[in-house]
C-alpha positions as CSV (number, residue, x, y, z in Angstrom):
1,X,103.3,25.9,84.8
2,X,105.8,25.3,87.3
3,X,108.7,22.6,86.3
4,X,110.4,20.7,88.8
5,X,114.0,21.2,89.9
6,X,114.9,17.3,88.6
7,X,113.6,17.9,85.5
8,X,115.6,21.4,85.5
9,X,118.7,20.0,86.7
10,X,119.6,16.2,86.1
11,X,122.0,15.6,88.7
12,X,118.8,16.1,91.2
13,X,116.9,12.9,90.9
14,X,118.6,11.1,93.5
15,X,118.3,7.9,91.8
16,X,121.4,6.2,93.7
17,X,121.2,8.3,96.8
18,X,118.5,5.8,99.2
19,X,121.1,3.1,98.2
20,X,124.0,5.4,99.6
21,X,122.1,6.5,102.3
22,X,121.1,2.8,103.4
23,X,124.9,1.6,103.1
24,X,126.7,4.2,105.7
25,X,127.6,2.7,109.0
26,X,124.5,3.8,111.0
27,X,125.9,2.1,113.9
28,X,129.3,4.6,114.0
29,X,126.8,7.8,113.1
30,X,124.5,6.6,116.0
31,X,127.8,6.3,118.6
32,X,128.9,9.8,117.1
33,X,125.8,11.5,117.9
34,X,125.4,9.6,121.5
35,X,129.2,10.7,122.6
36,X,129.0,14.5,120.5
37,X,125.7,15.1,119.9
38,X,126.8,15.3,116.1
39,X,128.1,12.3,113.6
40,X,129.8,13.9,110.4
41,X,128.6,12.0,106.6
42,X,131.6,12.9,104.6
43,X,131.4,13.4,100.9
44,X,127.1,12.3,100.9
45,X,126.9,14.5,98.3
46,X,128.8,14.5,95.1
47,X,130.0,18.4,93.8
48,X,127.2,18.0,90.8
49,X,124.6,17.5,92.4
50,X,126.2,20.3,95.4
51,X,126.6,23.1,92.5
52,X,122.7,22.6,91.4
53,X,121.6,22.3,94.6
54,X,123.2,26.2,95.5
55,X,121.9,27.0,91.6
56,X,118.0,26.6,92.7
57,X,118.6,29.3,95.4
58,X,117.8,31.7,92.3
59,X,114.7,29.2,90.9
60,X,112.1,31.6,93.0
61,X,109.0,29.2,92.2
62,X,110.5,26.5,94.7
63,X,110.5,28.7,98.0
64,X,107.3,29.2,99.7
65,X,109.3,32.1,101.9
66,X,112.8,34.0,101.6
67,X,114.0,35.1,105.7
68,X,116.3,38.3,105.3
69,X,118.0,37.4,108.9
70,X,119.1,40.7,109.9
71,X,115.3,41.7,110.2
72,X,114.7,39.4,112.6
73,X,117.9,39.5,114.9
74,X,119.0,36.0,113.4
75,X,122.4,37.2,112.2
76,X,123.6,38.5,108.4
77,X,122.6,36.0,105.7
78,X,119.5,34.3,104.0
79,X,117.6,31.8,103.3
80,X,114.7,30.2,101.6
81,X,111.7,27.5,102.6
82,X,110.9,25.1,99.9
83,X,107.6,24.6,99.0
84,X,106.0,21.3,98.5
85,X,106.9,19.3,95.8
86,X,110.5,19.0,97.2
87,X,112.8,18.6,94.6
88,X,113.7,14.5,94.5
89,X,116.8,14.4,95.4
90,X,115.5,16.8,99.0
91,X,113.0,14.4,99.5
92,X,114.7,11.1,99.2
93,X,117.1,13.2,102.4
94,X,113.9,13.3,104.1
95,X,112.6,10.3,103.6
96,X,115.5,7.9,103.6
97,X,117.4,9.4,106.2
98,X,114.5,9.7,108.4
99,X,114.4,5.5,108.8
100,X,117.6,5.1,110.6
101,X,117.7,8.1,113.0
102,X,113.8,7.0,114.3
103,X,115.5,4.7,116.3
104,X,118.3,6.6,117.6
105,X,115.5,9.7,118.9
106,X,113.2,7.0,120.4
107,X,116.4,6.0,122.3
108,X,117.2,9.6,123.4
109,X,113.3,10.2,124.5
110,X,113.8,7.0,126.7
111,X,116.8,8.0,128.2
112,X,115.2,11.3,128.6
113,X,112.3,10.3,130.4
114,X,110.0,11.7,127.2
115,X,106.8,9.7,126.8
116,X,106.7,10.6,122.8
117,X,108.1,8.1,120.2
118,X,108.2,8.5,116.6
119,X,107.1,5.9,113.7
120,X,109.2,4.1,111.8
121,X,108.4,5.5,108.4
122,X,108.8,9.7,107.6
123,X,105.4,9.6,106.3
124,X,103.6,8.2,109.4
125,X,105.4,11.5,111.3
126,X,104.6,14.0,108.7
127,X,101.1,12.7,108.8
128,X,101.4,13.5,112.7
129,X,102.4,16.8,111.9
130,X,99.7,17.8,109.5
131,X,97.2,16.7,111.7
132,X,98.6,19.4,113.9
133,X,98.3,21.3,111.5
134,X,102.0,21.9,110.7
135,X,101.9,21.4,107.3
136,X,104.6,23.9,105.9
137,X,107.5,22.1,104.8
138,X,110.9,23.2,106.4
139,X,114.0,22.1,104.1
140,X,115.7,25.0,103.2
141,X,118.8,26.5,101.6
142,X,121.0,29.3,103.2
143,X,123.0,31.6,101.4
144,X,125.8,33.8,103.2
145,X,128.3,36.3,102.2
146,X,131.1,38.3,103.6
147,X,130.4,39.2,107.1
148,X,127.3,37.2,107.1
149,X,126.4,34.3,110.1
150,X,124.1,32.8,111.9
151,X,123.4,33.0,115.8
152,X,123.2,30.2,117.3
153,X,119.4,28.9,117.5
154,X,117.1,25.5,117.4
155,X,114.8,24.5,114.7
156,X,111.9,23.8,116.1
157,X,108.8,25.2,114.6
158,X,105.7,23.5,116.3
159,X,104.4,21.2,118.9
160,X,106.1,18.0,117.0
161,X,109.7,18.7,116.4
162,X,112.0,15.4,115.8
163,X,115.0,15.8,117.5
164,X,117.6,15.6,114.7
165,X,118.3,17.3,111.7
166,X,120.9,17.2,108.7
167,X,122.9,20.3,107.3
168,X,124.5,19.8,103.9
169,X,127.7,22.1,102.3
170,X,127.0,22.7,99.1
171,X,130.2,25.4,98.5
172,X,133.9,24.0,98.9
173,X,135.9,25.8,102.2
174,X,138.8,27.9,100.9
175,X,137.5,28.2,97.2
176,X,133.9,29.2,97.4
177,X,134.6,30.9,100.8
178,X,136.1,31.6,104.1
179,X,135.3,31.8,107.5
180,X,131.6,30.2,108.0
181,X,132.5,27.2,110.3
182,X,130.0,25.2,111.3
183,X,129.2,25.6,115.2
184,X,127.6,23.7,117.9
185,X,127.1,24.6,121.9
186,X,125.8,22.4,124.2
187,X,124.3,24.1,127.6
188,X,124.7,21.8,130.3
189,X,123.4,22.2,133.7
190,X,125.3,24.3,136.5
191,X,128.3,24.0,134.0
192,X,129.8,26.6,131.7
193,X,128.7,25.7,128.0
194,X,130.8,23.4,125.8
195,X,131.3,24.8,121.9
196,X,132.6,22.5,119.3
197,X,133.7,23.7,115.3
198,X,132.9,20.8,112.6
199,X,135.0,20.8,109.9
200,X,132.9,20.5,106.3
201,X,133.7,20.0,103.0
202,X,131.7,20.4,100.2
203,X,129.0,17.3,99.7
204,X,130.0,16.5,103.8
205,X,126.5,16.2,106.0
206,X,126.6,16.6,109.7
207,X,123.2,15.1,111.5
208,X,123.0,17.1,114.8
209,X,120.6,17.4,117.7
210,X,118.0,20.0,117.1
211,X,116.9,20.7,120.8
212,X,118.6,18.7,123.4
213,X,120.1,14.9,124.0
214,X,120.8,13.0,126.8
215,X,124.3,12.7,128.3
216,X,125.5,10.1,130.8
217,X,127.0,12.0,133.9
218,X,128.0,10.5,137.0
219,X,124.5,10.0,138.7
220,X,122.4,9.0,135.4
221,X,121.5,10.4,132.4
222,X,121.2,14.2,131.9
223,X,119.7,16.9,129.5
224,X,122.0,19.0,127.9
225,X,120.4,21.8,125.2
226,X,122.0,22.0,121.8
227,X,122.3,25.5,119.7
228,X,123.8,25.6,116.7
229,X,125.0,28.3,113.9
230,X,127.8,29.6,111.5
231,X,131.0,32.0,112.0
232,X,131.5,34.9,110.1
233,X,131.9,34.5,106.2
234,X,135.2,36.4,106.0
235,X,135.1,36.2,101.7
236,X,133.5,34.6,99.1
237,X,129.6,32.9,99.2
238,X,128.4,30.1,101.1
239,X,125.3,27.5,100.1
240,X,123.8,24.9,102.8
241,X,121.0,22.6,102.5
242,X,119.1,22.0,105.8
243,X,117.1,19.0,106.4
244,X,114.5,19.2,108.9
245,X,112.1,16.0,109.2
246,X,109.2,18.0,111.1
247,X,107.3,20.2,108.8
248,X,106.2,24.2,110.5
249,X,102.7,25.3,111.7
């Protein structure tokens, strides 16, 4: 019998999280990802609940699939697919999180001239996805170690894909590790491409743009496509939790 990772580790059950999660000031994250195509959630995590978080990496009943990333040309590094049940404290991200960025990528879609909107609850979308028959779900932790990273790639998985996503650090910069920034590039038309490094520390979330968002340039709104990725690990290990609120076909 499999047991779950809340009843494994306490600090999982995300009992006060939806009540955090429903206080931040949506209206700053929504102006952060509009200007930067990012908004930075310091300290959404507490270290607890960080530590077991990077401690299930090893709980290999959880994972529905492990991604060795130098077989597949992704980089140095790995990471691992939870399998449905989430853990609570994954699934409250998902689901509580999900509520107050609906707005924000109907907004984008508008701006961008895309006819598809998204419902206001997670479920309704999931239910969208498994009717396409994504049902695999995509949360996932990453583990890197010295000289390990991440190209730069989108998360996108299937015919739905909803056009942000949340990355968690679960180790703390300049103890656990160094090196391993956190990197974003935004490809804008006839112009070079624009790179920016967010800063993390551990518990911080970043909510980023998982394809492309628009931009207001000096003739109307334009599409800009968003990559994103980690530097090299120069010591040490690094855990992240990724949130991704379309599931995989």
């Amino acid at each position: 019998m499999v047991v779950s990772a809340s009843t494994r580790f306490a600090s999982l059950a995300g009992g006060e999280l939806p009540a955090r999660i429903a206080a931040l000031d949506w209206q700053r994250l929504s102006d952060d990802l509009g200007s930067l195509g990012y908004a930075l959630i310091p300290s959404l995590l507490g270290p607890e609940q960080c530590s077991e978080l990077a401690h299930l990496y090893a709980v290999k009943d959880l994972f529905r699939s492990r991604v060795v990333m130098s077989r597949h040309g992704f980089g140095r590094g790995e990471y691992q697919y939870f399998n449905y049940p989430l853990p609570d404290l994954i699934a409250s991200l998902r689901t509580d999180i999900y509520p107050h960025l609906a707005p924000i990528a109907n907004r984008w879609h508008e701006l961008m001239g895309i006819d598809v909107r998204f419902p206001a609850s997670h479920a309704e979308f999931l239910a969208r996805c498994h009717e396409a028959g994504q049902l695999r779900p995509t949360p996932l932790l990453l583990q890197y170690e010295a000289d390990d990273y991440n190209c730069l790639h989108q998360d996108l998985y299937g015919e739905h894909v909803f056009p942000l996503q949340v990355a968690v650090l679960l180790s703390q910069p300049g103890r656990d590790f160094t090196g391993g920034e956190f990197v974003l590039t935004e490809q804008r038309p006839r112009m070079q491409s624009r790179a920016e490094v967010v800063p993390l520390e551990q518990g911080d979330a970043v909510v980023f743009a998982v394809h492309h968002r628009p931009v207001q340039g000096t003739r109307g709104i334009y599409r800009v496509n968003m990559r994103h990725g980690v530097s090299r690990l120069r010591g040490g290990r690094r855990h992240t939790l990724g949130v991704i609120f379309h599931d995989a076909t």
